[in-house]
N, C-alpha and C positions, 0 to 999 in steps of 0.2 A: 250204551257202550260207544266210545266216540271211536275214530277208525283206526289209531293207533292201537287201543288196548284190542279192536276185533283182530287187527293182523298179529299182532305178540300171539293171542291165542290160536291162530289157526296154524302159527310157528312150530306154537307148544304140543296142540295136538299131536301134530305129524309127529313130529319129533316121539312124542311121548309112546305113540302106536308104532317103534321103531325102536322104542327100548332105551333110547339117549338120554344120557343126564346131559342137559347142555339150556344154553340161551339161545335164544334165538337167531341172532347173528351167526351162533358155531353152527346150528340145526341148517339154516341156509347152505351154509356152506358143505356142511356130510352130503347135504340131499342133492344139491347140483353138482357136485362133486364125487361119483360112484365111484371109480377107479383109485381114490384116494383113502387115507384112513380118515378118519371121522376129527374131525378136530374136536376134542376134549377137553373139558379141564372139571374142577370141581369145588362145590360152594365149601368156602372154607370161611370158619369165624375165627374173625380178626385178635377175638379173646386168646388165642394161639398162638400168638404172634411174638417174638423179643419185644418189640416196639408196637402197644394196643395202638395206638392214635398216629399211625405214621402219616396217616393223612394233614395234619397240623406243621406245617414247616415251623422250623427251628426259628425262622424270622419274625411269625409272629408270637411266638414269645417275649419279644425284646421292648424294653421300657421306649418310652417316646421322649422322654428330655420333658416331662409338664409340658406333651403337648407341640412342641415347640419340633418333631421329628414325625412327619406322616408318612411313612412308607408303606400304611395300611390302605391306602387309598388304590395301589397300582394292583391290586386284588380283590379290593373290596369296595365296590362302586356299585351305585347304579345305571350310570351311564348308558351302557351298552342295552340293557335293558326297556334305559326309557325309549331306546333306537327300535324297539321289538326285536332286537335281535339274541337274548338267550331269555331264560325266565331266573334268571339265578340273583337276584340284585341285593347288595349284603350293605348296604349305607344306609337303610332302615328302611327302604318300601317294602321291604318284604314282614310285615309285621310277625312271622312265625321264625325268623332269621333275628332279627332287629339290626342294629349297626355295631357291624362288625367295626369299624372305626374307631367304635366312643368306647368300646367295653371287651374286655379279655373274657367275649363269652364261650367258650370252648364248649358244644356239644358231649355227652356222653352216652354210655351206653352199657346195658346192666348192671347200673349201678347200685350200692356200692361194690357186688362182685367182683367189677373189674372196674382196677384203676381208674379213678379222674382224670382227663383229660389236661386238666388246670394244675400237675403236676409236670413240668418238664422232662421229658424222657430223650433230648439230645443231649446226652450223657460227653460225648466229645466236643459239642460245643461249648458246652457249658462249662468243660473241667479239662482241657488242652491238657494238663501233667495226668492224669488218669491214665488219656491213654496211652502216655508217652510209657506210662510205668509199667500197662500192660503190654506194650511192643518189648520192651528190654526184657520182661520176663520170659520172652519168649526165644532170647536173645537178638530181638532186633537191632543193629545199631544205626539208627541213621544218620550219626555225625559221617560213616565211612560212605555214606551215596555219593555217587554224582552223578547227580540231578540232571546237566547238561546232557550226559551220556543215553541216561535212563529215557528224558523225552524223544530224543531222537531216536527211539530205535521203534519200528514196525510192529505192532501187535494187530492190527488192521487183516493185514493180508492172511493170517495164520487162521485168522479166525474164518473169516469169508471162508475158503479154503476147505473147512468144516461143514461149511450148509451141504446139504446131501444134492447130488445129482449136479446138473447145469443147465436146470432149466431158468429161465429170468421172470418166470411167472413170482407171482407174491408169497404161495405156500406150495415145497418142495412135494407133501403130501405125504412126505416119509416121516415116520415118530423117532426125533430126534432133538435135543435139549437147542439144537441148531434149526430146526424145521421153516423157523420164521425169520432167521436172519434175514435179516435184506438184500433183494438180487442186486446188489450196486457193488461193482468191486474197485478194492482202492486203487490197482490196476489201472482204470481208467476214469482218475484224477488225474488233476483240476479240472473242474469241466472246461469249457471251450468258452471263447470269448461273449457268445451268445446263450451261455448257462447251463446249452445242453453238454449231457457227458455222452460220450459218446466212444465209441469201445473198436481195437482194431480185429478182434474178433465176434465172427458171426455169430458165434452162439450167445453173446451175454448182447446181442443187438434186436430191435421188433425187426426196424429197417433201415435201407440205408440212404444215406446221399453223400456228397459230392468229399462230404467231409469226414468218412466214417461212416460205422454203426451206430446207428441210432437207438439207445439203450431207454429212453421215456424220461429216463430223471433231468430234472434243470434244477439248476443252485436257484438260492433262493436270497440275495441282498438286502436288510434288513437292522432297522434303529433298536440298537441295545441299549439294554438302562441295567439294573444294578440287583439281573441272578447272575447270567452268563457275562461276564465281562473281562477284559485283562486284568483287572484289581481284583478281581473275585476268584484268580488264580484258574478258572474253566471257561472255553472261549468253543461256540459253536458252528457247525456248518448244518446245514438245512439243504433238502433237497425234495421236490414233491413228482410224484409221477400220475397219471390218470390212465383207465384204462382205454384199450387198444382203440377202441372207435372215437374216441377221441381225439386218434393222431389221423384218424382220415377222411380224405372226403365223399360227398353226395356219394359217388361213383364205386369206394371200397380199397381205395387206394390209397394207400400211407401217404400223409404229405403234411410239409414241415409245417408249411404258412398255417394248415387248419389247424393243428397242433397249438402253434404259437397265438391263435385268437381264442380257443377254447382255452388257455390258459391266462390269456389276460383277464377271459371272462369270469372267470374261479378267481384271481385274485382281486377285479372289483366287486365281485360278489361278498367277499369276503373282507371288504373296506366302507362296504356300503356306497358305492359309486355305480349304480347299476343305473342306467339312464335307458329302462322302460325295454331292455332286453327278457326274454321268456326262454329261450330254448338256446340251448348250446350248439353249435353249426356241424355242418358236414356230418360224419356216420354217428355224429351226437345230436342232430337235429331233433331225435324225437327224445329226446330227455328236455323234462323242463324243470328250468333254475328254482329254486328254492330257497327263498331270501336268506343270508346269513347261515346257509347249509354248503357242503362239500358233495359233490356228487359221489352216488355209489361206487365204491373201489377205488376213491384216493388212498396215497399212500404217503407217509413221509417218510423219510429217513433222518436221522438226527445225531452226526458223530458230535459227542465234547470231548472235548482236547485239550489235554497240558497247553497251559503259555509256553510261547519260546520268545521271548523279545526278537530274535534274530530273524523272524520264520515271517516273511514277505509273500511267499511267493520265488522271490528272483532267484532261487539257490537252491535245486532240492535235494539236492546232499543233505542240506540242512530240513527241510520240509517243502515237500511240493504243494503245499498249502499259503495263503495267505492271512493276514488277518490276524497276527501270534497263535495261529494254530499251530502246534506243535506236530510232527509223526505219529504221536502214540496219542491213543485215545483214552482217557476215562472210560467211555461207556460208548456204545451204540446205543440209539431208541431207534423207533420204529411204531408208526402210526397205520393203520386200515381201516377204512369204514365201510362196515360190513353192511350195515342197516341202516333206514332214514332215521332221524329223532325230529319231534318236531316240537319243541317247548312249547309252542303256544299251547299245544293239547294237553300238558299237565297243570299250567297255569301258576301259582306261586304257591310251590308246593311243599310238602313238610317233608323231608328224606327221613327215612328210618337208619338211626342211626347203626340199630344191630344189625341191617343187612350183612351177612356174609358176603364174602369179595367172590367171584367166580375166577378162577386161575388154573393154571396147569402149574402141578408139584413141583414139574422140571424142568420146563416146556418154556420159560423164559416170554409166558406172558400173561395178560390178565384181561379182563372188559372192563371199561369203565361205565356202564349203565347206559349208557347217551350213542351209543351205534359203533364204539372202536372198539378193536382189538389194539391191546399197546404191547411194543417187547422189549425189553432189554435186557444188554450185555454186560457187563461190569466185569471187572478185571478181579482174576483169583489171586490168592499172595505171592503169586509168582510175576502178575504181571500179564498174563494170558485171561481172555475174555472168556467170560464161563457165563449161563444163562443167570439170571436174576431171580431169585427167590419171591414167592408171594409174597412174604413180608417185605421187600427192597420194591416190590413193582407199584404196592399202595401208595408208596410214596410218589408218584408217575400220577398214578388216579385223584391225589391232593388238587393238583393243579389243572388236568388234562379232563375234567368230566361236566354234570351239571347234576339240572336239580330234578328228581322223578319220585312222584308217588308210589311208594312200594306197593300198596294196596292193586293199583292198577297193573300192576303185571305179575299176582296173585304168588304162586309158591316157588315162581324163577326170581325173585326179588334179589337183587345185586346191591351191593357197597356200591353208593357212588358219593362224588364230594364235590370240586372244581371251585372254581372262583368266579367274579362277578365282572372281568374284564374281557374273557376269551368268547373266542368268533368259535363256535362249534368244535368247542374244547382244544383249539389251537389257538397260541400266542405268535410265531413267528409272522406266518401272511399277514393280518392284519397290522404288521407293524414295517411290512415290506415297501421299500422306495419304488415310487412308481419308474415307471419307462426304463430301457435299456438298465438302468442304473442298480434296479432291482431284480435283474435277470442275471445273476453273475454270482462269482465265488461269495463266501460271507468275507468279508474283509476288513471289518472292524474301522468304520468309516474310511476307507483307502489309509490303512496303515502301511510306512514304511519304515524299515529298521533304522536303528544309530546306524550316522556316518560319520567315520575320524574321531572313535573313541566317545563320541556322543553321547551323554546320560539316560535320551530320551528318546525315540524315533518320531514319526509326523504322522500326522492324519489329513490326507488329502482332499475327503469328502467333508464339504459343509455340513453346519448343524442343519437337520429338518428342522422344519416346523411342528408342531402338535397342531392339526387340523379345527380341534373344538377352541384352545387355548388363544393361537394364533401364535404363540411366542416360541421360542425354541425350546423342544425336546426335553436339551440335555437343561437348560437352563431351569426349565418348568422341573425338573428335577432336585435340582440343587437348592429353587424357592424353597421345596415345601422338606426336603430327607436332610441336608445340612450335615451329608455325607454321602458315599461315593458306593455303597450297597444299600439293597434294602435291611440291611443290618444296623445302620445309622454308624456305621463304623467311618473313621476319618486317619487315614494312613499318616506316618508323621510326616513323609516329602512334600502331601496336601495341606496341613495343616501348616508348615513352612513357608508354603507360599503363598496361602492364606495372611501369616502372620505380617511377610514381608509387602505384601499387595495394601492390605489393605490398613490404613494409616490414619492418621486424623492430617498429618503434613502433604499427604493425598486427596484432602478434600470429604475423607467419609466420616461420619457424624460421632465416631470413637475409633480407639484400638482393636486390633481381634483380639479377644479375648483368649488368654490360656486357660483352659479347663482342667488339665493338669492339675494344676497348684489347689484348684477348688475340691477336686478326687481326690487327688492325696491328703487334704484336709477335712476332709469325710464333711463338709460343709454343705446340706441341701439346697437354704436359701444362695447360697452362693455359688453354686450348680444351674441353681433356677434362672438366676440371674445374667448367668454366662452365656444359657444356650437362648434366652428371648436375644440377648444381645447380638449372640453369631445368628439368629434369624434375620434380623433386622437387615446386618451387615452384608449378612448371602444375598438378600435381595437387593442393598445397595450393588452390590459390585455385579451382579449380573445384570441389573438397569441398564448402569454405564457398558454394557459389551466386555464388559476385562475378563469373560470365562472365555472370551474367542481371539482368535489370532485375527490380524488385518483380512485374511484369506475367506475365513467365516466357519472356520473350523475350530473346533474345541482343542484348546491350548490342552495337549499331550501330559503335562504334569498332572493336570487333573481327573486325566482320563487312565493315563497308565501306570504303572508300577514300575518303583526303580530294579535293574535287576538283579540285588540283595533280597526285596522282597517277594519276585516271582522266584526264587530260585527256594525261599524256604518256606513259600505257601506250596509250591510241590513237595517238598520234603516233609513237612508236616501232613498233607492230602497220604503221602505215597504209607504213611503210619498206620492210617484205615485200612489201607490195601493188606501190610503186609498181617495185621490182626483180624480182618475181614468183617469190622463193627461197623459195616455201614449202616445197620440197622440202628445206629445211635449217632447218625449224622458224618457229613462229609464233610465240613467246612470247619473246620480248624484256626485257630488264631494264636498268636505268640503266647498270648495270656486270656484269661476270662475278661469279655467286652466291657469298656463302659455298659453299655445297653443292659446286659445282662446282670450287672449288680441296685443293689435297691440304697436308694439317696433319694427317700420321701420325705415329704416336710411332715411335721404333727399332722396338718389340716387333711391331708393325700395319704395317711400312713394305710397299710394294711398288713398283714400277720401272715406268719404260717396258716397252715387247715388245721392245725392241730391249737391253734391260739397265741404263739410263742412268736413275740414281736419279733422282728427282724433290726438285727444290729446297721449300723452303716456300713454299705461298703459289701455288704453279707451276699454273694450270691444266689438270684432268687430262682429254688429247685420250684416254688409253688406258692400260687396263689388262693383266696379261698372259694369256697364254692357255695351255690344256694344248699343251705343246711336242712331245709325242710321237707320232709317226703310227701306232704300232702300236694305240694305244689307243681307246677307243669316243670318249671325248671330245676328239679330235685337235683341237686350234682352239678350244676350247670355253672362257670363259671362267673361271679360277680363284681370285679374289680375294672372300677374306671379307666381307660387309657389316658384321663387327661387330656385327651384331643378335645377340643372344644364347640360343639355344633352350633355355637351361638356366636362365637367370638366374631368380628371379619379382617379378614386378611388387611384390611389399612389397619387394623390395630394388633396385628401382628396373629391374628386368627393363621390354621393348617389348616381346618377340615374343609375338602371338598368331594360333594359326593356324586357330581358327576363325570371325571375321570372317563376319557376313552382314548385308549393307543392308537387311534388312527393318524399317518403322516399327511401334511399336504403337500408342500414339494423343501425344497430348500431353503433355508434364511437367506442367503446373499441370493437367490433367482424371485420370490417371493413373499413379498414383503403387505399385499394388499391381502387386505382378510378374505377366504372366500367365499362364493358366492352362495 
C-alpha cells in the first residue's frame, strides 16, 4: 500500500467509526472542525442525471474542418505530464486514454443501460431554436430585454449577503445552500493596485495595514484564449487566498511582504519556475513545496461575468470592474483544497467511469477526486444566484480534476475527469503574467473602452509569449483553431477582416477564402479545400505580425466583439437562464455551428449509431461507437477527428501533442527564447 492510499484509509476509518458517509477531504474537515456541522454530501450516480456525460464539454464535440481546426490540443496534451507535473496525459502516452486528439473516443459507462457518451446531449448548442421555442412557451420574450440594463445591475452583492454569519473563514459551518460561498464581498472591489482586496471593515479583514483590511484574496492577471473570452460572450475575474500562516512571519505576526513571497512562491510553483526552493517562509516555513501542488487550504474564487464593452474599470456606475467585466455575474465558483493529491502515486491510471460524483443535494458543491472541494452559484430565472445542482457542478469536475485509480480508494471511489493541461486542476495560475503585472484586476490584456463613438476599444497589454512555443500566445492560437473559440467558430467582423487583410495584392500566396459559399453549397471537397487554405493563410499573416498592432498588442477586431454581437450573445445566454437548461449547455449561437454540422467526404464519411447515413449539412446529434461487447472499448467512441499525427506543420500538419499554457514574459519585452 503506497502512503497515499494508507492515509485515504486511515481518513476512512475514523470517519467510518464516527458514522460519516463522506471522503476524505469532508472527514478532515468534520474532525478538526467540532463546533461545526459536519460537511456532507453524497455519492450520487451520474445515471440520474438530465445530462449522463456532463463531464464532456460541448467543444469537444465539434468537427475539426479535416483536420485543419485543433482546439483539442488546449486540453488534450501531454505536455504538462511529460513536465511530471499531473499524470493525466490524453495525446496518446497514456495508452488506456489513447489520443484524445486524433479520435472522438468518448468514455462510457453502463453501457448499453445508460446512454453513449458519443451521442451529443448539448441540446442548446447544438439546436439554438429549440430553446428559443422552449423560452416562448414559457412566455419568455427576449426581443423585449435590455440587455444594457440587465448586465449592469448587482446580483453579486444580494447573494454574498446570503452566506450565513460574517466570519471570513472559508466554511460558515452553518448548513445552508450558501454555506460555502466565498468570504470575498463585492463590496470591496476592485482590489487595490497591488491585487490585494482589501475591505474598510474589520470584520471581513485577517489584518491590517497602512491601506485597509487586509481580506487574503489578490486578483489574479492572466492570458486568455478561447472558453472565457469577450467573444465567447463570459469574461472572468480570478482571485486566490492562502491560509493565515502564510500571511505571517518567523515571529506570528501578519505581515504583507511574507504574504507577498509566499505567493509568488505558489505562483512559480505552479508555472514550473521553482529554482531549488523547499519550504514556504515565515509562519509557512515548515510546509514543504510540493512540485506542481497548491498547498493545503488554498482557495479560489472565480466570478464570470456578462461582457459590457463599456466596463473598463474607469466608470463604476457602469462597472467597478475592468476587463468587459460586466456588474452581474453568471456564476460564482469557488475552489478549496482540502487534501494533498499526489499523481505520481497513481501513476497512468485507468478512471472508472461509473464512479458516483460525491456532492451535496443543495449545498452548491461537489469533490472532484484530486483534493478539492468546487462550488458554484448560477443564476435562478430571475436572475438571483441560487446554489448549483449536481448535475450543473459535474460539469466544474469535466475540466477542474484528474486521473485516480478507483480501486485505490476502495468503496469512497468519486467521479472524477479533468484535462491534460491543468496544474493541480487549475487553469488560471499557470497561465498568469509574471511580476506586478500578474498581481492585479483580470483585465483582459489592459482593455480599454471605445472612445468617440468607436467600434472597438484597445488592449493595452502586449501579446505574451507561450514559454515552450516561443511565439506568441494569441498567435500560437490562431496557427493551429483558425477561429477565435475553442469552437472553431469565426464571427463575421473577423472573418471581414480576414477577408479585407489578407489579399494576393498584399503579397500572400491567395485570397481568403469564403467558406460561406462552400456551406451553403453543401460541397465537402470544397469545404476541405477552403479551410487547408485559410490554414495556410492564418499562418501567413500571423508570420508577418498583421495579428498585432505596432504596440505588440493583439489588434482588438480580433479579439473582441462588435457590440451587436455582445449585446445578443447575452440575450441568447440570458434564455438558458430564464428556462434554467443549463444542464444542456450554456453557449448559444445565432444558428447551429459550422463545426457542428457534418460535410464529410466519401473517404471520412461516418453514419448515425443506428446505420443511417448522414445527409450534408445534417446536424451531427451522434457518432458511432465500438459495437462489440466482447471488447475493452464496448460503447466507446470510434470516429477519427481527422487531426493528423503524422502530417508536419510545414505541410500544413495541426497535431501537436505537447501543448503547455505556461507564459514567458511579453512579445515586445522578450523576444530571445528562454533559457
Amino acid at each position: 500500500m503506497n502512503p497515499v492510499q494508507s492515509q485515504l484509509q486511515k481518513f476512512h476509518l475514523v470517519a467510518g467509526a464516527l458514522g460519516l458517509s463522506l471522503l476524505s477531504g469532508a472527514g478532515l474537515y468534520a474532525l478538526a472542525q467540532p463546533s461545526k456541522k459536519p460537511l456532507l454530501g453524497q455519492h450520487i450516480s451520474r445515471s440520474t442525471f438530465p445530462n449522463k456525460h456532463a463531464h464532456i464539454p460541448a467543444q469537444c464535440y465539434v468537427e475539426t474542418s479535416f483536420g485543419t481546426q485543433n482546439a483539442c490540443q488546449y486540453c488534450h496534451t501531454d505536455g504538462v505530464y511529460e513536465l511530471g507535473l499531473n499524470n493525466n496525459p490524453q495525446a496518446g502516452a497514456n495508452p488506456m486514454v489513447g489520443n484524445m486528439q486524433a479520435e472522438y473516443g468518448f468514455g462510457v459507462y453502463d453501457y448499453p443501460q445508460v446512454v453513449n457518451s458519443s451521442i451529443n446531449p448539448w441540446e442548446n448548442t447544438l439546436f439554438p431554436e429549440k430553446l428559443r421555442a422552449v423560452a416562448e412557451a414559457l412566455g419568455v420574450k427576449p426581443e423585449g430585454w435590455d440587455m444594457q440594463e440587465y448586465v449592469r445591475q448587482d446580483n453579486w452583492k444580494a447573494a454574498y449577503a446570503q452566506r450565513p454569519g460574517r466570519s471570513p473563514e472559508w466554511d460558515t459551518g452553518v448548513d445552508s445552500p450558501m454555506r460555502l460561498f466565498p468570504a470575498l464581498s463585492p463590496d470591496d472591489l476592485p482590489a487595490d493596485a497591488d491585487g490585494f482586496v482589501r475591505s474598510r471593515l474589520g470584520v471581513r479583514g485577517l489584518f491590517k495595514d497602512e491601506q485597509g483590511w487586509v481580506t487574503g484574496w489578490r486578483a489574479i492577471n492572466f492570458m486568455p484564449y478561447g472558453i472565457f473570452t469577450p467573444q465567447t460572450g463570459s469574461v472572468s475575474g480570478v482571485y486566490i487566498r492562502l491560509p493565515q500562516k502564510f500571511m505571517q512571519n518567523a515571529s506570528g505576526e501578519f505581515d504583507l511582504s511574507t504574504y507577498e513571497r509566499n505567493l509568488e512562491l505558489v505562483q512559480r510553483n505552479a508555472q514550473n519556475r521553482l529554482q531549488g526552493e523547499k519550504t514556504y517562509v515565515g509562519g509557512a516555513a515548515g510546509v514543504q513545496m510540493v512540485r506542481g501542488q497548491y498547498p493545503l487550504g488554498t482557495e479560489f474564487a472565480h466570478p464570470l461575468h456578462y461582457v459590457d464593452l463599456q466596463a473598463d474599470g474607469s466608470d463604476r456606475k457602469i462597472s467597478p470592474f475592468p476587463g468587459t467585466r460586466a456588474r452581474r455575474v453568471k456564476e460564482i465558483r469557488w475552489m478549496y483544497k482540502q487534501r494533498e493529491w499526489h499523481p505520481e502515486e497513481f501513476g497512468l491510471a485507468l478512471k472508472e467511469e461509473s464512479a458516483p460524483v460525491y456532492a451535496a443535494r443543495d449545498g452548491g458543491w461537489i469533490e472532484n477526486g484530486t483534493g478539492w472541494l468546487l462550488g458554484g452559484w448560477i443564476e435562478d430565472k430571475g436572475g438571483e444566484l441560487r446554489a448549483q445542482t449536481p448535475s450543473e457542478l459535474t460539469q466544474c469536475v469535466a475540466c477542474h480534476s484528474g486521473n485516480v485509480r478507483q480501486s485505490d480508494v476502495g468503496q469512497n471511489a468519486v467521479f472524477t475527469s479533468g484535462t491534460g493541461n491543468t496544474i493541480d486542476s487549475t487553469w488560471a495560475m499557470p497561465r498568469q503574467f509574471t511580476g506586478t503585472l500578474g498581481w492585479r484586476e483580470m483585465d483582459y490584456l489592459g482593455y480599454q473602452a471605445p472612445k468617440n463613438g468607436g467600434a472597438f476599444g484597445t488592449l493595452t497589454t502586449p501579446e505574451p509569449l507561450n514559454r515552450g512555443k516561443n511565439i506568441g500566445e494569441y498567435r500560437y492560437f490562431l496557427d493551429h483553431v483558425v477561429g477565435v473559440s475553442l469552437y472553431g467558430d469565426m464571427p463575421a467582423s473577423v472573418d471581414a477582416l480576414l477577408n479585407a487583410e489578407i489579399t494576393r495584392a498584399k503579397g500572400y500566396s491567395a485570397d481568403w477564402p469564403a467558406l460561406r459559399t462552400e456551406v451553403e453549397g453543401k460541397n465537402p471537397a470544397g469545404i476541405q479545400a477552403a479551410q487547408e487554405l485559410r490554414l495556410r493563410l492564418m499562418r501567413e499573416f500571423t508570420a508577418r505580425g498583421a495579428y498585432l498592432t505596432p504596440a505588440g498588442t493583439i489588434r482588438p477586431e480580433l479579439f473582441l466583439p462588435t457590440l451587436t454581437d455582445a449585446t445578443e450573445n447575452a440575450r441568447r445566454y440570458r434564455q438558458v437562464v430564464a428556462t434554467q437548461r443549463y444542464d444542456f449547455g450554456k453557449d448559444v449561437f445565432p444558428e447551429t455551428l459550422f463545426t457542428n454540422r457534418y460535410f464529410r467526404t466519401p473517404e471520412t464519411a461516418f453514419t448515425h449509431q443506428d446505420g443511417k447515413p448522414y445527409q450534408l449539412g445534417e446536424v451531427i446529434t451522434d457518432r458511432p461507437v465500438n459495437p462489440n461487447p466482447a471488447e475493452f472499448t464496448y460503447g466507446i467512441g470510434i470516429t477519427p477527428t481527422l487531426i493528423d499525427e503524422e502530417k508536419p506543420e510545414s505541410e500544413g500538419g495541426n497535431f501537436v501533442r505537447d501543448y503547455v499554457p505556461f507564459p514567458y514574459g511579453l512579445i515586445k519585452e522578450m523576444r530571445m527564447p528562454p533559457p
